[in-house]
Structures are given as C-alpha cells and as structure tokens.
N, C-alpha and C positions, 0 to 999 in steps of 0.2 A: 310592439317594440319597434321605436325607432332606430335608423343610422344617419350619421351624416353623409353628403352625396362623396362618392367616391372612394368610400372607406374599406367598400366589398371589393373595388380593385385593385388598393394594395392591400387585403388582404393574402388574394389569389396570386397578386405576384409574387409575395413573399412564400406561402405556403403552396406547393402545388399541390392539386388533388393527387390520391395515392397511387391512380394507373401513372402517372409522370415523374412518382418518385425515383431515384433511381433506387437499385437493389440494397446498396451498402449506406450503413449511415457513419458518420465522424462522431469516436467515442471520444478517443485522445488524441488531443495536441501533439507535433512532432516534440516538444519541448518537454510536455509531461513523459513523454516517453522514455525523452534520454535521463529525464530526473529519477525515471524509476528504473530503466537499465543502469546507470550509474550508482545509485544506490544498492540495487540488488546487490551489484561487483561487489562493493563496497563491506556489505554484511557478509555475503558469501565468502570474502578472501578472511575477515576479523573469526569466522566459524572454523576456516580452515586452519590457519593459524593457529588458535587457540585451540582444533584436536589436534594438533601435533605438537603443542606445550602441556597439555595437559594428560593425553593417552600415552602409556607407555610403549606402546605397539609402534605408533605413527611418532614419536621423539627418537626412538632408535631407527626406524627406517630413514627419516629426512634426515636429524641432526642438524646443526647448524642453529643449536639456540637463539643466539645472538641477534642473527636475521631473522630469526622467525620472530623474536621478540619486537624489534625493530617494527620490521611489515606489520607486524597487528598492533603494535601503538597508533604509528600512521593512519594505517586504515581507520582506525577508531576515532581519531581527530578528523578527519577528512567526510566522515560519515555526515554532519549536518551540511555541509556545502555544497551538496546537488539540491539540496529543500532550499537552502536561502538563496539560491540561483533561481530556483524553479520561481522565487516569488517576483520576479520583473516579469512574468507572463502573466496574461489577465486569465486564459484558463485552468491558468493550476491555480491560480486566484480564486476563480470563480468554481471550481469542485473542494477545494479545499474548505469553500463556505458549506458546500453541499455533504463532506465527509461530519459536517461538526455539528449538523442538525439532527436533532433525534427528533422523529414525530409518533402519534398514533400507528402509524404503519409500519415504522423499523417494529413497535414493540409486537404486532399482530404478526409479522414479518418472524422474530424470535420467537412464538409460542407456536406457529406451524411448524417450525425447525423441531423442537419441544416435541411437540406429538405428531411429526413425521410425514405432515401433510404437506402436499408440493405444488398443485397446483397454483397457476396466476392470480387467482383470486383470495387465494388461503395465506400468497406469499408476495403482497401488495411491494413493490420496490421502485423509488426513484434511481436514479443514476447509480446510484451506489443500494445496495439492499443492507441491512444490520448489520449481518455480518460482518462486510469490509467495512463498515463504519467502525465496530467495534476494535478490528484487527488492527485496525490503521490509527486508531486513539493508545491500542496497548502498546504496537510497537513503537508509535510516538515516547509515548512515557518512558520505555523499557530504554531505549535509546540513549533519552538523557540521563538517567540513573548508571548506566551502563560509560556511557560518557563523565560524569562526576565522579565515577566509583576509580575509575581508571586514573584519571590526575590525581586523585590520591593516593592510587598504588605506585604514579609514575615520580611524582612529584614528592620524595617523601619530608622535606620539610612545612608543606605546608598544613599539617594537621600531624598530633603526639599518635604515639604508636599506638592505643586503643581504638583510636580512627580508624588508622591505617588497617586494622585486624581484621575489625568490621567491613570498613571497605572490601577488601580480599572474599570473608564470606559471601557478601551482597552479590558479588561481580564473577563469583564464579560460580554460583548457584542462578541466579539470573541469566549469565552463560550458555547454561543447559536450559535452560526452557525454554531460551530464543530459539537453538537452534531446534528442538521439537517441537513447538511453532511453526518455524519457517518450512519443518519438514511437512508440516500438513496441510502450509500455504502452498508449496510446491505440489504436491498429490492433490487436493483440489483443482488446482491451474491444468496437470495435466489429465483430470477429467473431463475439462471443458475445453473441447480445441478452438471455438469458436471465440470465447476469451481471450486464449491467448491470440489467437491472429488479431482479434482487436487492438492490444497492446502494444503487436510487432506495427503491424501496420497500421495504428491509428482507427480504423473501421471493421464494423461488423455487418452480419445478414439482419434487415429488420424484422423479420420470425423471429428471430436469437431475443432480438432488444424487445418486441411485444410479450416473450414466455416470461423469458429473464428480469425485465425489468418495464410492467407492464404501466408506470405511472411518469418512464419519462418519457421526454418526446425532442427526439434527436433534431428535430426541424426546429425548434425553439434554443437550440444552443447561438 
C-alpha cells in the first residue's frame, strides 16, 4: 500500500497519537447546548402548565387560569424556535444528520437493549446510540402534533367543532405520554452523570465516549 509523500504528516498533525490526547473530548457545541437547554425550558414550563390546568390538586393550589392558559399557549408556539435557531450552526447541522441515520448497528444496538446485554461490543453506537435516535424522532413528531392539535384548540375558527373535539382528545392524551417520556428521559440523564456534564459543558471523559459510544471518534468531529 502506497501514500503520497507528506500525507503521514498531516495526518499526525491533525490526529495526535492517544498519550497526547487530552483527557476530555468535545461532544456539544456551546450552541446545541443552549438549543437543548432552551428547549427543555420550553417543554418543562408547557408540562407544568398543563398539570395545573388539568389536575385538580395543582388548579386549586396555583389558580390563576388565565395565566396559566396564557404561559402554556406561548410556550407551545415558542417550542420550535431554539430548533430553527439551532439550524445556522453547522454542528447541530451536522448531528442532526447523525440523529436521522438508522444503520445496522442502531438496529444490533436495539436487540441488545431487547435481551439486556450491555457490553460495547453487544451495544455498537455512533455519536448518538438508538435510543436517542429513536427519542429524538418521537419527540420530534410528538411536538408538531402537539403543536397543530393546539391552534386548533386555540384558534377555534379555523376548523368546525368535530376537529376541534378531536383536536382536544389528540392533545391531551398525547399530553400525558410526553410528559412520562420526558419523565424517563430525565431518570436516565440522571443515571448517567457523565452525560449530563457532557451537555452542561459541552465535553466528556474519553472511557465514557469509547464504553458509551464505541464507533464514534471525537477527534473526527
């Protein structure tokens, strides 16, 4: 096998060998970060909102319909606008492409999940493993349904009241499974502390990133 001359020294510039890596590698962008802390806000306050519109416990306690109603409309409009922000960054650009790929190994990736095996090898994962693939396509979807189901409840002329009815079911049944969702995205996140400081701060340990996600490779971002 040949190379051409000089190729082997920018490769090693580019790449250093692993005693010279440093310890921490760059997962996310300062930018995907605030797309996903402003988001989270975002659902978290449209979750709260809606228990205190919809539980009787939490309507008597807060009170103040009106505002509650108010704040959780907002929020629910304002919900896509950290994503279409996010997309003038080339790296929420470039995981985004990464979040939309299914290959051979998400699906090997799910049947170790399946039959409970956990090791690296059982649990092959690029930058993103299945799971958050999957998580991040449902609550994509969930969102805009959740999002269309609402201008129909807010907006009552633009669709006759059997819409409107349906809408109401859709959007408050959907309601509830976001929020026990989000409840088991949040319990996972704080199983993983090394996760989440990647999040806070953009970087993890690379042990964390070889167990966790043994197919990607942080020095090629």
């Amino acid at each position: 096998m040949t190379s051409t001359p000089g190729s082997a020294g920018r490769t090693a510039a580019t790449t250093p060998p692993p005693s010279e890596r440093p310890s921490r590698a760059t997962r996310f962008s300062r930018a995907e970060r605030w797309v996903h802390r402003t988001t989270a806000g975002l659902v978290l306050l449209c979750v709260a909102t809606a228990a205190c519109l919809y539980v009787p416990v939490f309507a008597e306690l807060v009170g103040r319909r009106y505002v509650l109603v108010t704040v959780h409309e907002w929020a629910g409009l304002l919900l896509p606008v950290p994503f279409l922000l996010g997309l003038a960054f080339r790296a929420f650009r470039a995981d985004l492409r990464r979040l939309n790929r299914f290959g051979d190994h998400d699906r090997q990736w799910l049947r170790a999940v399946l039959h409970r095996r956990s090791t690296p090898e059982e649990r092959p994962a690029g930058k993103f493993n299945a799971g958050q693939k999957v998580y991040a396509a449902w609550i994509a979807g969930a969102v805009l349904v959740m999002l269309g189901t609402g201008l129909l409840m807010w907006f009552t002329h633009l669709a006759p009241l059997v819409w409107r009815t349906g809408a109401t079911f859709v959007h408050d049944w959907l309601a509830l499974t976001i929020g026990i969702v989000i409840f088991g995205h949040i319990r996972m996140a704080l199983a993983d502390p090394e996760a989440r400081r990647g999040m806070r701060t953009g970087s993890v340990e690379r042990p964390w990133a070889r167990r966790q996600h043994p197919l990607w490779d942080p020095d090629e971002e």
